[in-house]
VOTORLO-758076 format. One line per 8 residues: their letters; for each residue x, y, z of N, C-alpha, C. Coordinates in Angstrom, 3 decimals. Layout:
BEGIN
a	X:Y:Z:X:Y:Z:X:Y:Z ~ ...
// end
This chain:
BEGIN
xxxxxxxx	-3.933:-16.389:43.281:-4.101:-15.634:42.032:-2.826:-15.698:41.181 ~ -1.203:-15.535:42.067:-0.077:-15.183:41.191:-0.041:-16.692:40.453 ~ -0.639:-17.949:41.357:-0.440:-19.651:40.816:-1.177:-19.493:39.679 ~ -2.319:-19.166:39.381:-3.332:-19.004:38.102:-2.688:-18.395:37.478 ~ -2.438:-17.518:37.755:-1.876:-16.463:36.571:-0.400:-17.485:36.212 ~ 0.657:-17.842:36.582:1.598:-18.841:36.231:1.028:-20.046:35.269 ~ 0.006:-20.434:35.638:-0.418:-21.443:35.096:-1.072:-20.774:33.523 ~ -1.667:-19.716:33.787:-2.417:-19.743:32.523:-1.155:-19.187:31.119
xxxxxxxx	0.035:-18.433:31.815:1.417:-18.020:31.138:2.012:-19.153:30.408 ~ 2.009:-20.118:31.678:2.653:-21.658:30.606:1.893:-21.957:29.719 ~ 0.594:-22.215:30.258:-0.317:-22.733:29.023:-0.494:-21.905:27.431 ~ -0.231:-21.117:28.140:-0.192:-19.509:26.446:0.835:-20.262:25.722 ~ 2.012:-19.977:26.630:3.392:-20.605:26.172:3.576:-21.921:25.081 ~ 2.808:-22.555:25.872:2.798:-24.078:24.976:2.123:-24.343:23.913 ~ 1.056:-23.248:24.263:0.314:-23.324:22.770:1.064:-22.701:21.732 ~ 1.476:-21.386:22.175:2.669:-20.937:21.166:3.546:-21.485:20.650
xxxxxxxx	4.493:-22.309:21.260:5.329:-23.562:20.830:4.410:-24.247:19.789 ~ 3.416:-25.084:19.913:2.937:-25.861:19.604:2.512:-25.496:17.930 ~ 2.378:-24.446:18.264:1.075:-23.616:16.788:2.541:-23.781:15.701 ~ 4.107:-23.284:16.470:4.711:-23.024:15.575:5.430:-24.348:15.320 ~ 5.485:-25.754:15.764:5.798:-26.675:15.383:5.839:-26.901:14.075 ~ 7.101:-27.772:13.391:6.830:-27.616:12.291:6.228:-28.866:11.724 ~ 5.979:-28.353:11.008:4.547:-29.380:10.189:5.529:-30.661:9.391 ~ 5.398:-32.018:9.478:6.078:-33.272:9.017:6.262:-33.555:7.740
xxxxxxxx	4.965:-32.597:7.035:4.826:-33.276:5.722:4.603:-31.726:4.858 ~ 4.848:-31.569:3.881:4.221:-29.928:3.052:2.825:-29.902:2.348 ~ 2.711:-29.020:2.163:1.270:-28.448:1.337:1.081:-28.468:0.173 ~ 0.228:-28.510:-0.324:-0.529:-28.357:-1.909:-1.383:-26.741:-1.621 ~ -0.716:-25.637:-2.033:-0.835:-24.571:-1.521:-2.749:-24.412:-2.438 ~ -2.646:-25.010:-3.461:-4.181:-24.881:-4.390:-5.546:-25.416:-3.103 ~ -4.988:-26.036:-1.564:-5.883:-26.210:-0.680:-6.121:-24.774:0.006 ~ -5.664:-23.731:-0.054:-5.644:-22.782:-0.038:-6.276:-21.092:-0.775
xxxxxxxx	-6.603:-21.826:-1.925:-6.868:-20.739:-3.422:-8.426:-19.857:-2.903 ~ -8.909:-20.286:-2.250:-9.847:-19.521:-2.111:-10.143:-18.644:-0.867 ~ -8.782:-18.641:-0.416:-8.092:-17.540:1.152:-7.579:-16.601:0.260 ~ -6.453:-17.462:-0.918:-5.402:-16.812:-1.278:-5.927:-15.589:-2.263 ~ -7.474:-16.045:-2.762:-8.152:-14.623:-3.718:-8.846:-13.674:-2.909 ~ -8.678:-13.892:-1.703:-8.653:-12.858:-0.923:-7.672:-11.699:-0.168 ~ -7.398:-12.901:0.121:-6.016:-12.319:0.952:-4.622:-12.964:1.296 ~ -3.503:-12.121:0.360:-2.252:-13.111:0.095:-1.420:-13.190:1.158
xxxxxxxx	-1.046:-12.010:1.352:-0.308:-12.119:2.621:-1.037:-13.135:4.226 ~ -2.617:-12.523:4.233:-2.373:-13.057:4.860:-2.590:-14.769:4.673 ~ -2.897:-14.900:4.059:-2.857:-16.647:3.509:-1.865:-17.097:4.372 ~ -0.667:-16.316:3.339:0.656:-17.500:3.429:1.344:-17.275:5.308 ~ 0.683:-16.085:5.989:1.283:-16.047:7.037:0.373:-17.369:7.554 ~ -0.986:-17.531:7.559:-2.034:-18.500:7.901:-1.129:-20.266:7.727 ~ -0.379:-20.411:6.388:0.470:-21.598:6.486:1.382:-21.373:7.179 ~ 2.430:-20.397:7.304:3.110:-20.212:8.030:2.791:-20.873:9.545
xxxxxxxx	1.963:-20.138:10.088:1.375:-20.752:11.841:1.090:-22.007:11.623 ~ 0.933:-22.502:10.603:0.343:-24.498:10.554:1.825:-24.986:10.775 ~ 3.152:-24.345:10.589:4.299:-24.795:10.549:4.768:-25.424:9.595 ~ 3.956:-24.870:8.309:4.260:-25.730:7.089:5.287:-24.249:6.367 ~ 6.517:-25.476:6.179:7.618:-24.712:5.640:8.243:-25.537:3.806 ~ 7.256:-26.474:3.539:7.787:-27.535:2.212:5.921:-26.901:1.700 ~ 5.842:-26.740:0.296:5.325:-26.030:-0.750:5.030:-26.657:-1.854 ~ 4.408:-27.274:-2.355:4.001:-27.067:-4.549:2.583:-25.698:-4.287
xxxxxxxx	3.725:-25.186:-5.448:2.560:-23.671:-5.201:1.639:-23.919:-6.676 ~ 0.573:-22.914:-6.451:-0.563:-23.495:-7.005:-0.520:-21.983:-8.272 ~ -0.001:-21.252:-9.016:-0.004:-19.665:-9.412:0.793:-18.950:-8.364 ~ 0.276:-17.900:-9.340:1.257:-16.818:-7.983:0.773:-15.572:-7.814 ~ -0.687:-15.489:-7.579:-1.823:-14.655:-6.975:-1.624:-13.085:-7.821 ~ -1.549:-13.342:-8.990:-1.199:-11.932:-9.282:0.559:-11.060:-9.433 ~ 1.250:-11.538:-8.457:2.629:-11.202:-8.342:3.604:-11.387:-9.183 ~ 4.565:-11.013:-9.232:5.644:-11.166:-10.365:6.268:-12.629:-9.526
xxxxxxxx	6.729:-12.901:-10.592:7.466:-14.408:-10.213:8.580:-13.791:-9.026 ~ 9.313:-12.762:-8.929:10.239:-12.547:-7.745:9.896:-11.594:-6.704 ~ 8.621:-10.975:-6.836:7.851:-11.176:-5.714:7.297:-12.146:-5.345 ~ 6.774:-13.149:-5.714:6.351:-14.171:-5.162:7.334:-15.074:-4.444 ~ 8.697:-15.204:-4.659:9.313:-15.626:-4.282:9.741:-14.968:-3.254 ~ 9.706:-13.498:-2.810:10.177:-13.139:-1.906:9.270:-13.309:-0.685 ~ 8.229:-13.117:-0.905:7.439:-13.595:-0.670:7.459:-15.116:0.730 ~ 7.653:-15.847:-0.528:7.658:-17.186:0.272:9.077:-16.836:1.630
xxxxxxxx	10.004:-16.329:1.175:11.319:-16.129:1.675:10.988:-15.468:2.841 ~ 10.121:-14.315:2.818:9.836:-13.650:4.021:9.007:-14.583:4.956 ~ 8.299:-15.568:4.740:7.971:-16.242:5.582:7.949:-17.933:6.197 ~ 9.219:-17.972:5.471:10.249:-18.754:5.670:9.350:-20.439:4.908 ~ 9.106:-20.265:3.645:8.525:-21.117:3.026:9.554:-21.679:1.820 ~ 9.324:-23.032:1.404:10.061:-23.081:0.430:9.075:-24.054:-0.548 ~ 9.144:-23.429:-1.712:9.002:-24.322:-2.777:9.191:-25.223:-3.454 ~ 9.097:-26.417:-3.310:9.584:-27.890:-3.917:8.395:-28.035:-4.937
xxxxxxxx	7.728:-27.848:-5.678:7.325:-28.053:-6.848:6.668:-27.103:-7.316 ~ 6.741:-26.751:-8.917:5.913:-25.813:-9.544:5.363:-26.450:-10.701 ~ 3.667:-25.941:-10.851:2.978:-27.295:-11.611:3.592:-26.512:-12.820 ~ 3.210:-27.492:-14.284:3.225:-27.084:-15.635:1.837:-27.871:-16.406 ~ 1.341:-27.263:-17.355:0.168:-27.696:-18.044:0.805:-28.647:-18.923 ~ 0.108:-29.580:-19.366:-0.015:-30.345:-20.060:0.791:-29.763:-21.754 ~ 0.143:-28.854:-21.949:0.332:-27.623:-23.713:1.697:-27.280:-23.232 ~ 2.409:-26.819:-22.071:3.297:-26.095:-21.951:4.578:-26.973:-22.140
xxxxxxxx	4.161:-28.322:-21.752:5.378:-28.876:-22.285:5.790:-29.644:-23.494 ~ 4.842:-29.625:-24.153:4.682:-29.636:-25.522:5.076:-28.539:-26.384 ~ 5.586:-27.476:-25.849:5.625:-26.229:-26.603:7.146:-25.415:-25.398 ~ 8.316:-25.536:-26.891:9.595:-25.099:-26.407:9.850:-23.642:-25.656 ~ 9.181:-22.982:-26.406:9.200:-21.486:-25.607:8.824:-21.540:-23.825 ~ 7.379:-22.515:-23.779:6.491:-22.278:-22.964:7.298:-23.043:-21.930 ~ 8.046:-24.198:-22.127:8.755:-25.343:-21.327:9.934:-24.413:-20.830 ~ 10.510:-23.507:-21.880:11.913:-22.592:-21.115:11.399:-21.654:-19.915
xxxxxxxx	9.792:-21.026:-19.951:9.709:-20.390:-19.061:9.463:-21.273:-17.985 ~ 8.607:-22.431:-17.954:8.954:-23.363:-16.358:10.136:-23.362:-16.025 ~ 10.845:-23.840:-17.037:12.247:-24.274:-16.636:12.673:-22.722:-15.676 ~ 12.664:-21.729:-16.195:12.816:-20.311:-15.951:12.451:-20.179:-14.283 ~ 10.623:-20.710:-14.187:10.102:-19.904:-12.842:10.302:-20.759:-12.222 ~ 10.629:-22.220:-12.408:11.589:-23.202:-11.383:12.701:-22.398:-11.078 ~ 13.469:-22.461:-11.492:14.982:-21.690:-10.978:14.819:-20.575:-10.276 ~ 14.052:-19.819:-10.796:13.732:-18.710:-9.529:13.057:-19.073:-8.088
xxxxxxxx	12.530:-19.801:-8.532:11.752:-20.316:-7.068:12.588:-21.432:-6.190 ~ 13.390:-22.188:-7.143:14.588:-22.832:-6.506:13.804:-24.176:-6.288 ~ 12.382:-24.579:-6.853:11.974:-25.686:-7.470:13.082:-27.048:-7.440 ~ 12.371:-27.830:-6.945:12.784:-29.432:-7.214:12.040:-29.671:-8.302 ~ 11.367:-29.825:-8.261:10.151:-30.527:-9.045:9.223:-30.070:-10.423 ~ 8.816:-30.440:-11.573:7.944:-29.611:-12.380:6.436:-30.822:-12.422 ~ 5.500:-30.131:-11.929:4.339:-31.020:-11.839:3.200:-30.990:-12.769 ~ 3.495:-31.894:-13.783:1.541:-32.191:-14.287:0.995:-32.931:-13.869
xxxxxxxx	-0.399:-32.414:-13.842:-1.688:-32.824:-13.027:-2.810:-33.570:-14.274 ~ -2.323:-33.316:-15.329:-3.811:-33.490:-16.068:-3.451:-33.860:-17.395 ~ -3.809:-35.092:-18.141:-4.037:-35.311:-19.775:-4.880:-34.845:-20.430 ~ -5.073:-34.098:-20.889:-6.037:-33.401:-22.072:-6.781:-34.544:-22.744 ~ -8.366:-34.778:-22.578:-8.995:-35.547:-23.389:-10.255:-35.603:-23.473 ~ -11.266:-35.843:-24.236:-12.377:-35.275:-24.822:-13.503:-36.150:-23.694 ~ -13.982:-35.327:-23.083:-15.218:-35.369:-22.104:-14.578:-36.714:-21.134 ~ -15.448:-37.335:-20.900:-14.382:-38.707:-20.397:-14.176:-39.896:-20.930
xxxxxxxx	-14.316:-39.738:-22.423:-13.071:-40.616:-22.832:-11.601:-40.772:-23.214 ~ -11.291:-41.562:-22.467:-9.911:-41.617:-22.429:-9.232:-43.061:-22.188 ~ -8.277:-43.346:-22.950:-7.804:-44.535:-23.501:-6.281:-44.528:-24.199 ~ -6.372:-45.529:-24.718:-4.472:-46.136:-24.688:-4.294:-44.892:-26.101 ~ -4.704:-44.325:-26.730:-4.011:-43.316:-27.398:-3.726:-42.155:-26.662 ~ -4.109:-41.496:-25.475:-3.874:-40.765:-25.040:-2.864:-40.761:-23.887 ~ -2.814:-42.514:-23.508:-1.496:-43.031:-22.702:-0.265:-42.238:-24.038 ~ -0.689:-43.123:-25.195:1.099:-42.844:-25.900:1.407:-41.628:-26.238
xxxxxxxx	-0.009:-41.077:-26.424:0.618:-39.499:-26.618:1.233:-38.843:-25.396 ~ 0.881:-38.876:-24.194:1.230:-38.576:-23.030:2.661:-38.935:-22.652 ~ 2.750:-40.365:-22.786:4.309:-40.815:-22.680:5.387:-40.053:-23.773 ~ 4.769:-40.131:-24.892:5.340:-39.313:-25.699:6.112:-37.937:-25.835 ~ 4.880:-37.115:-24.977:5.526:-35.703:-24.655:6.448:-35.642:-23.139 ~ 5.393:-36.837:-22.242:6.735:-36.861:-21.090:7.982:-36.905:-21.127 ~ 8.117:-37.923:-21.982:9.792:-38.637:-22.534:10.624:-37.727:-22.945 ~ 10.154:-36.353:-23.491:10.956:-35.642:-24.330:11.013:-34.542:-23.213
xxxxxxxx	9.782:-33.974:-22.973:10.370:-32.313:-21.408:10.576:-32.955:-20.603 ~ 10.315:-34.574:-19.986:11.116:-34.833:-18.871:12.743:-35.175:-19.235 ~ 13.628:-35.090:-20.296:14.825:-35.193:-20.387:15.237:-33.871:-20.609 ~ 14.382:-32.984:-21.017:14.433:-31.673:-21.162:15.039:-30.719:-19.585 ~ 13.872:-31.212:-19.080:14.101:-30.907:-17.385:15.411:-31.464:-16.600 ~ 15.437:-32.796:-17.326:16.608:-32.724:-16.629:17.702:-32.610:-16.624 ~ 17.715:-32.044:-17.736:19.507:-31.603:-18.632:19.539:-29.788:-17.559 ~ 18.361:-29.687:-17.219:18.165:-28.463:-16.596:18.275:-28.236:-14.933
xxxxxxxx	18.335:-29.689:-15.003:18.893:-30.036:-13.189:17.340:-30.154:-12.504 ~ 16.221:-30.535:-13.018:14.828:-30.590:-12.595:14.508:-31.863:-12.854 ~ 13.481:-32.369:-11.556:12.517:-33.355:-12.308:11.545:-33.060:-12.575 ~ 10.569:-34.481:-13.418:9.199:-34.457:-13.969:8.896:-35.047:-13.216 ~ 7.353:-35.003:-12.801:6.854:-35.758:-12.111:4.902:-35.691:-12.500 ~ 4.394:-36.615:-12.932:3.115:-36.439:-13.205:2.280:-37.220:-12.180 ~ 1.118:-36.319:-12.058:-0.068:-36.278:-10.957:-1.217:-36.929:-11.353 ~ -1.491:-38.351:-10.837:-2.255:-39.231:-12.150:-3.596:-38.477:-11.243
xxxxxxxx	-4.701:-38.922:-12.002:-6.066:-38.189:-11.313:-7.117:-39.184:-11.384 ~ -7.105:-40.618:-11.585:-7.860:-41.530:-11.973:-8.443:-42.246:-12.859 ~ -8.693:-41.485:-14.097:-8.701:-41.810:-15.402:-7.662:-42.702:-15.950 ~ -6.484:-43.126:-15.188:-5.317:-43.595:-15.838:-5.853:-45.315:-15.191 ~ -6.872:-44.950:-14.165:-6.861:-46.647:-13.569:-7.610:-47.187:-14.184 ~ -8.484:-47.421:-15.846:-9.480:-47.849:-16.425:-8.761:-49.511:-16.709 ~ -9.329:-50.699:-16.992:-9.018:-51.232:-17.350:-8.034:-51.577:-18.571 ~ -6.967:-52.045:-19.521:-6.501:-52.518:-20.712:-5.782:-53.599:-20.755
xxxxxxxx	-6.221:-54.133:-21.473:-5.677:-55.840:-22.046:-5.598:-56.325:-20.560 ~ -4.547:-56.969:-20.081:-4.461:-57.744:-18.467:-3.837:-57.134:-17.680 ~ -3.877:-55.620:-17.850:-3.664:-55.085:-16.479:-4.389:-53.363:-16.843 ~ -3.792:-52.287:-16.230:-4.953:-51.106:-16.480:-3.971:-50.219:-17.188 ~ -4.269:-48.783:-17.765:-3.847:-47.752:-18.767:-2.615:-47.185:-17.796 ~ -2.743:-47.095:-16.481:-1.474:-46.822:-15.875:-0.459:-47.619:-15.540 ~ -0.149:-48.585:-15.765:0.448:-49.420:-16.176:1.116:-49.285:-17.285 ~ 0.683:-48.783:-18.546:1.023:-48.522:-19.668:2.016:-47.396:-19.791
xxxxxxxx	1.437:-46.851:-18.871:1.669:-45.243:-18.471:3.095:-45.372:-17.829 ~ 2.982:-46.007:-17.026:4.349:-45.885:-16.190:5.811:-46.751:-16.804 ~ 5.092:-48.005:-17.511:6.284:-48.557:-18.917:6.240:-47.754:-19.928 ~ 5.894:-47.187:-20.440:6.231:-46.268:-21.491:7.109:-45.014:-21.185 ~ 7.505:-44.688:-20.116:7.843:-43.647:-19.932:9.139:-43.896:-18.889 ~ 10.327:-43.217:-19.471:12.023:-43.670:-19.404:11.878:-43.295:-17.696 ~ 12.471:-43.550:-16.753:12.464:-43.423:-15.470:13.785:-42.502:-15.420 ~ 14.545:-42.312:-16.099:15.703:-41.048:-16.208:14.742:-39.526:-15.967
xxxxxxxx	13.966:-39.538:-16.711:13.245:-38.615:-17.429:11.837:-38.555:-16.672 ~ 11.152:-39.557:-16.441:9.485:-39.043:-15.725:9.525:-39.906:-14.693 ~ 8.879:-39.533:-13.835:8.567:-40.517:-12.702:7.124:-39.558:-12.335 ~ 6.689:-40.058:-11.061:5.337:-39.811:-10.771:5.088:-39.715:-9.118 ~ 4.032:-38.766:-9.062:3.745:-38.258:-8.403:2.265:-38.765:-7.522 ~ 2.018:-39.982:-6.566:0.632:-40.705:-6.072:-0.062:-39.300:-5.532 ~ -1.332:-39.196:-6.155:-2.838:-38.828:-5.076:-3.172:-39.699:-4.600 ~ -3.065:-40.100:-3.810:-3.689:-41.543:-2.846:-5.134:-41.610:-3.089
xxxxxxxx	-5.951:-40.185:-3.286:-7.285:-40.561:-3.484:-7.945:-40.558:-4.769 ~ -7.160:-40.616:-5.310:-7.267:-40.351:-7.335:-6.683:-41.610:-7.543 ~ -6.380:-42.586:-6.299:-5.895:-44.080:-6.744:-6.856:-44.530:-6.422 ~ -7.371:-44.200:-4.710:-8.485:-45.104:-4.057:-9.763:-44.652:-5.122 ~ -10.368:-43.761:-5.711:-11.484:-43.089:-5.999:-11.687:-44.151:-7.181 ~ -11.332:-44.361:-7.988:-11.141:-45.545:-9.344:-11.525:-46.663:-8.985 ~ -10.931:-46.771:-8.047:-11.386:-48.724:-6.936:-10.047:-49.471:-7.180 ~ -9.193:-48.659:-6.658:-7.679:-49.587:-6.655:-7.163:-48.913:-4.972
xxxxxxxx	-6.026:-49.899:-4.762:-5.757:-49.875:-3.496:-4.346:-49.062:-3.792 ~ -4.000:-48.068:-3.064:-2.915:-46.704:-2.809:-1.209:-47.489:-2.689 ~ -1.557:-48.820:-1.809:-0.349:-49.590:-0.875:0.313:-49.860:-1.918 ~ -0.844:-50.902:-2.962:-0.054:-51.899:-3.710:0.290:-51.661:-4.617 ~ -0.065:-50.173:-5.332:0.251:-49.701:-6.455:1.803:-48.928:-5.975 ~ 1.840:-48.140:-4.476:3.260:-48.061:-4.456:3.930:-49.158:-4.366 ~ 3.546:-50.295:-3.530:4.653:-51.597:-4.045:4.917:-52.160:-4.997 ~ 4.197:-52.346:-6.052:4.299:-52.347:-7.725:5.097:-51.530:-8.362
xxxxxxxx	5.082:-50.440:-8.171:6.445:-49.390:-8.275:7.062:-48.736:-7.498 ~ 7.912:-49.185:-6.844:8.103:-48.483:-5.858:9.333:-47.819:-6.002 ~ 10.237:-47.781:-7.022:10.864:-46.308:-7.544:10.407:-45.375:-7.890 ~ 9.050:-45.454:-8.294:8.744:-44.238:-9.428:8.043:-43.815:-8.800 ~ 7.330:-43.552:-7.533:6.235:-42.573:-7.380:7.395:-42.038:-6.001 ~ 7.395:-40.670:-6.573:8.305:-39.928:-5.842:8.223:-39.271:-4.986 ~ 6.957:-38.162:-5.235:6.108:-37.881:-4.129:4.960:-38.567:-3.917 ~ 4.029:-37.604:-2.949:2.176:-38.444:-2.457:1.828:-36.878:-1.854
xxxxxxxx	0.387:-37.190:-2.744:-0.189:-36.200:-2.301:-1.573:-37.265:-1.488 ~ -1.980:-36.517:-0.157:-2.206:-37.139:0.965:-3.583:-36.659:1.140 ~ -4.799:-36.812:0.583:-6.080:-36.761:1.279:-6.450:-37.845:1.456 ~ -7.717:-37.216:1.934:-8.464:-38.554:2.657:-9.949:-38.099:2.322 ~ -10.883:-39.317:1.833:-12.657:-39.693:1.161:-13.352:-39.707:2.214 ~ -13.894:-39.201:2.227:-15.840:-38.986:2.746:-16.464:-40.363:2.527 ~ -16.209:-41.266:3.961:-16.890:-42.197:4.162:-18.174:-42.477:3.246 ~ -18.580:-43.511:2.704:-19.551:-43.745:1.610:-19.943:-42.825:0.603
xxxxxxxx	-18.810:-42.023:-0.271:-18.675:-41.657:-1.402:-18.521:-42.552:-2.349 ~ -19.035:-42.518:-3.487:-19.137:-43.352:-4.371:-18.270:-43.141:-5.635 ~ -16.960:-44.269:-5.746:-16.126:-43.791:-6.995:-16.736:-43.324:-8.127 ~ -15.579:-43.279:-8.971:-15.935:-43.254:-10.682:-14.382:-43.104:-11.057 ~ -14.545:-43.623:-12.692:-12.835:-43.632:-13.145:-12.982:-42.497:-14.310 ~ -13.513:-41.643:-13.855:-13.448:-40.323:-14.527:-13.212:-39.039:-13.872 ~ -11.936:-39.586:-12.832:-11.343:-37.910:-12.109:-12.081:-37.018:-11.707 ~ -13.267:-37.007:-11.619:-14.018:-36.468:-10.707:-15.021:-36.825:-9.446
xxxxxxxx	-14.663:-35.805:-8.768:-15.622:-35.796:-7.583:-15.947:-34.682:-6.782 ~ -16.754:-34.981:-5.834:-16.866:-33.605:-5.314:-15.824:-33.067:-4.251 ~ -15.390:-31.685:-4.742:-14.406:-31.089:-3.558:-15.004:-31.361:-2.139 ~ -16.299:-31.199:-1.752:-16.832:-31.311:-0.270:-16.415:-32.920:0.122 ~ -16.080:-33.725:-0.674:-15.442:-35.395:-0.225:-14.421:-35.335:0.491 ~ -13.484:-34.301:0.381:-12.352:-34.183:0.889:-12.555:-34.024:2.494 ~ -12.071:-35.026:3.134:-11.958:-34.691:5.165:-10.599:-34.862:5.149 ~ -11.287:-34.245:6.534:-9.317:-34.665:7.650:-8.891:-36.124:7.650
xxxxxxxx	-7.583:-36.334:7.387:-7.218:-37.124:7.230:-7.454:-38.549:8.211 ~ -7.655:-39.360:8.384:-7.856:-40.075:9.356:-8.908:-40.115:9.713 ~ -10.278:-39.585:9.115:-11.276:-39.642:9.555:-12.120:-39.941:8.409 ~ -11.678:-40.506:7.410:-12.575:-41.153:6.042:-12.302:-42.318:5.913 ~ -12.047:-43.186:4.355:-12.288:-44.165:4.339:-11.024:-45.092:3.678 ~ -9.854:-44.271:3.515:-8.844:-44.055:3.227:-8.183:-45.463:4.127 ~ -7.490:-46.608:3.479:-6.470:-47.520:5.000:-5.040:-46.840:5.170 ~ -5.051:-45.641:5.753:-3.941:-44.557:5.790:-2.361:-44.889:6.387
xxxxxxxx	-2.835:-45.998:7.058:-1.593:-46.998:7.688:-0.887:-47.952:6.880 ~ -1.751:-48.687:5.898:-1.006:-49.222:5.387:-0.192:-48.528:4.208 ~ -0.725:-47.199:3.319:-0.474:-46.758:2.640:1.100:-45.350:3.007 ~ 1.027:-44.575:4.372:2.169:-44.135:4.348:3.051:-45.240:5.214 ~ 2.850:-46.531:5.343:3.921:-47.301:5.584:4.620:-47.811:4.607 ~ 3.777:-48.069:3.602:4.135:-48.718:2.180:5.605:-46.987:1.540 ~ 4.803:-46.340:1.604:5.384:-44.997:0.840:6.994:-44.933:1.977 ~ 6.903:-45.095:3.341:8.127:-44.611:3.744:8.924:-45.916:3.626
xxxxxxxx	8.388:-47.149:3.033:9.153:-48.488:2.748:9.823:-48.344:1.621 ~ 9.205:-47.850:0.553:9.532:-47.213:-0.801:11.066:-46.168:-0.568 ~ 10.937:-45.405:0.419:11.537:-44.145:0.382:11.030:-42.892:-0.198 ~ 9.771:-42.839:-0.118:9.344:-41.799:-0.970:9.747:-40.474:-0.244 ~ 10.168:-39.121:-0.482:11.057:-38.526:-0.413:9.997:-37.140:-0.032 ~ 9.170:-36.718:-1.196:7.915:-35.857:-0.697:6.914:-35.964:-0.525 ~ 5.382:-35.438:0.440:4.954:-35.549:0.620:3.775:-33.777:0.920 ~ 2.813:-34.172:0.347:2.272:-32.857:0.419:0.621:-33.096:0.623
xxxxxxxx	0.310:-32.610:1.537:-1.612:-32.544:1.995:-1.821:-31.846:0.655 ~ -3.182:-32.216:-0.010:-3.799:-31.401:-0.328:-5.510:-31.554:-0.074 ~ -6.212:-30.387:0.173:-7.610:-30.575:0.783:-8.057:-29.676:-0.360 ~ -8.587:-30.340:-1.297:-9.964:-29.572:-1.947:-11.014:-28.888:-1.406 ~ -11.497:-29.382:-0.142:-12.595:-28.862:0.170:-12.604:-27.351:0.599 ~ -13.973:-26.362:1.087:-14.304:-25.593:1.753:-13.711:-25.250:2.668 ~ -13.414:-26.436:3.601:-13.160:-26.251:4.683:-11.504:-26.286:5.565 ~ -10.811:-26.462:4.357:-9.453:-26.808:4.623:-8.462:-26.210:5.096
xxxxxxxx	-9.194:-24.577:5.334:-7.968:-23.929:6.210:-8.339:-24.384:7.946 ~ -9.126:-25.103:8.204:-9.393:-25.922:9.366:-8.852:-27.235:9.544 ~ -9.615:-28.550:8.721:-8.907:-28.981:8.278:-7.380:-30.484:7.705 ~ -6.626:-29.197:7.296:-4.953:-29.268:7.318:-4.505:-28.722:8.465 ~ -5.011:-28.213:9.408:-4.038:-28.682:10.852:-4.348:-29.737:11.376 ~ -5.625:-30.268:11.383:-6.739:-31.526:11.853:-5.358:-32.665:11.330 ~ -5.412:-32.398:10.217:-4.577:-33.508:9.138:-2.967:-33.657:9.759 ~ -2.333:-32.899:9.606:-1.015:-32.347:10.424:-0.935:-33.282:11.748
xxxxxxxx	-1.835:-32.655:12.247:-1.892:-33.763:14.037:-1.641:-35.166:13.802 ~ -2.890:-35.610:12.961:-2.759:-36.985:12.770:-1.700:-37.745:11.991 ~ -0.609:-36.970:11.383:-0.050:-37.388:10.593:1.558:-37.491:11.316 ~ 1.309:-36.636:12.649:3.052:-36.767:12.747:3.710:-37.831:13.434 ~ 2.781:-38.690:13.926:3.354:-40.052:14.423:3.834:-40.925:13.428 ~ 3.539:-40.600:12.365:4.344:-41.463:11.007:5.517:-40.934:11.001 ~ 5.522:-39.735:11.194:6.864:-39.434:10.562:8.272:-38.960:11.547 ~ 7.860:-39.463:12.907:8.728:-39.282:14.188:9.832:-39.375:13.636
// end
């Protein structure tokens, strides 16, 4: 009985160790948003036990910007990116307060996710306007000790002249000042390959945000799809080997899960497992 009972103590033990391991890669806390409109605290204790201690936070559930930060502090989280809208950096007031809730949060990073454009068309005027406003808050940011970093979403992979609109996207825009941020599946979802677009640039995409497609989902180059597409990593349709080999060949520096789906406070530990032999 005292051998069982020894045995079942270690085994507690190890799982305890194990739960609190820390996690290789950080979060896209917006895989989260529908715990977090429930329940904040306990959300972030919920990342906490995944051992995820690296962050781009998604809002800030209601809280004052230094509660929220204390927040993260009490449970030993840190924030490396805080998104910004598209309008906000176009607009000086609105750009001083990022600049603002970066510094409080102690932010690396300022992240857009999205070009503003009419239903789904979208095309090389909305590349130059885009480069346009990048060029100017990403030098903005960084006179402020921040980078820019934009979150392409698929729409950027359409065809133009002999090569595609992201392309355009990424020469137009000063590498002092913007660089970029891969969704691996907002590359694959378009019908382009994740690897070769980081070897094509392989300064500029700084971070990767890391899901993985629902075996025989069917693209489109209009940034959408369904959140339920989103699986555990390693178990879709994603070539996940060649793509974080390519990224740690690059040097890419961050790295953050994000799971759209339902089911992702399950999951992103699923994902976690499979992911830490890359990053031994």
């Amino acid at each position: 009985m005292k051998k069982n009972l020894f045995l079942v103590a270690i085994l507690m033990l190890c799982q305890l160790v194990y739960g609190q391991q820390k996690s290789p890669v950080g979060v896209q806390l917006y895989s989260f948003r529908n715990e977090f409109a429930r329940d904040v605290r306990g959300t972030m204790q919920k990342v906490k036990d995944m051992g995820i201690t690296d962050v781009e936070v998604a809002g800030f559930y209601g809280l004052s910007i230094t509660d929220y930060k204390k927040l993260l502090e009490e449970f030993g989280i840190k924030a490396i990116g805080i998104g910004a809208d598209f309008s906000e950096l176009d607009n000086e007031e609105k750009l001083k307060e990022i600049i603002k809730n970066a510094k409080v949060l102690g932010a690396k990073n300022v992240v857009t996710y999205w070009i503003p454009h009419k239903g789904n068309e979208f095309g090389i005027e909305d590349i130059v306007k885009a480069a346009k406003v990048f060029n100017k808050a990403g030098k903005v940011l960084k006179e402020n000790g921040l980078a820019f970093l934009y979150h392409a979403h698929g729409y950027e992979f359409r065809p133009y002249k002999l090569h595609y609109l992201m392309d355009e996207l990424l020469q137009s825009t000063n590498p002092l000042y913007v660089n970029y941020e891969m969704d691996i599946y907002w590359v694959y979802h378009p019908g382009h390959n994740p690897a070769l677009w980081l070897k094509n640039y392989p300064t500029r995409w700084k971070a990767l945000h890391i899901k993985d497609r629902q075996k025989g989902t069917v693209g489109n180059q209009n940034g959408n799809s369904d959140p339920e597409n989103d699986v555990t990593v390693g178990t879709g349709d994603l070539n996940m080997r060649d793509i974080l080999l390519q990224a740690k060949k690059n040097g890419v520096k961050y790295y953050f899960i994000e799971d759209e789906s339902s089911r992702s406070i399950t999951q992103v530990p699923q994902t976690i497992d499979y992911l830490r032999p890359y990053f031994k």
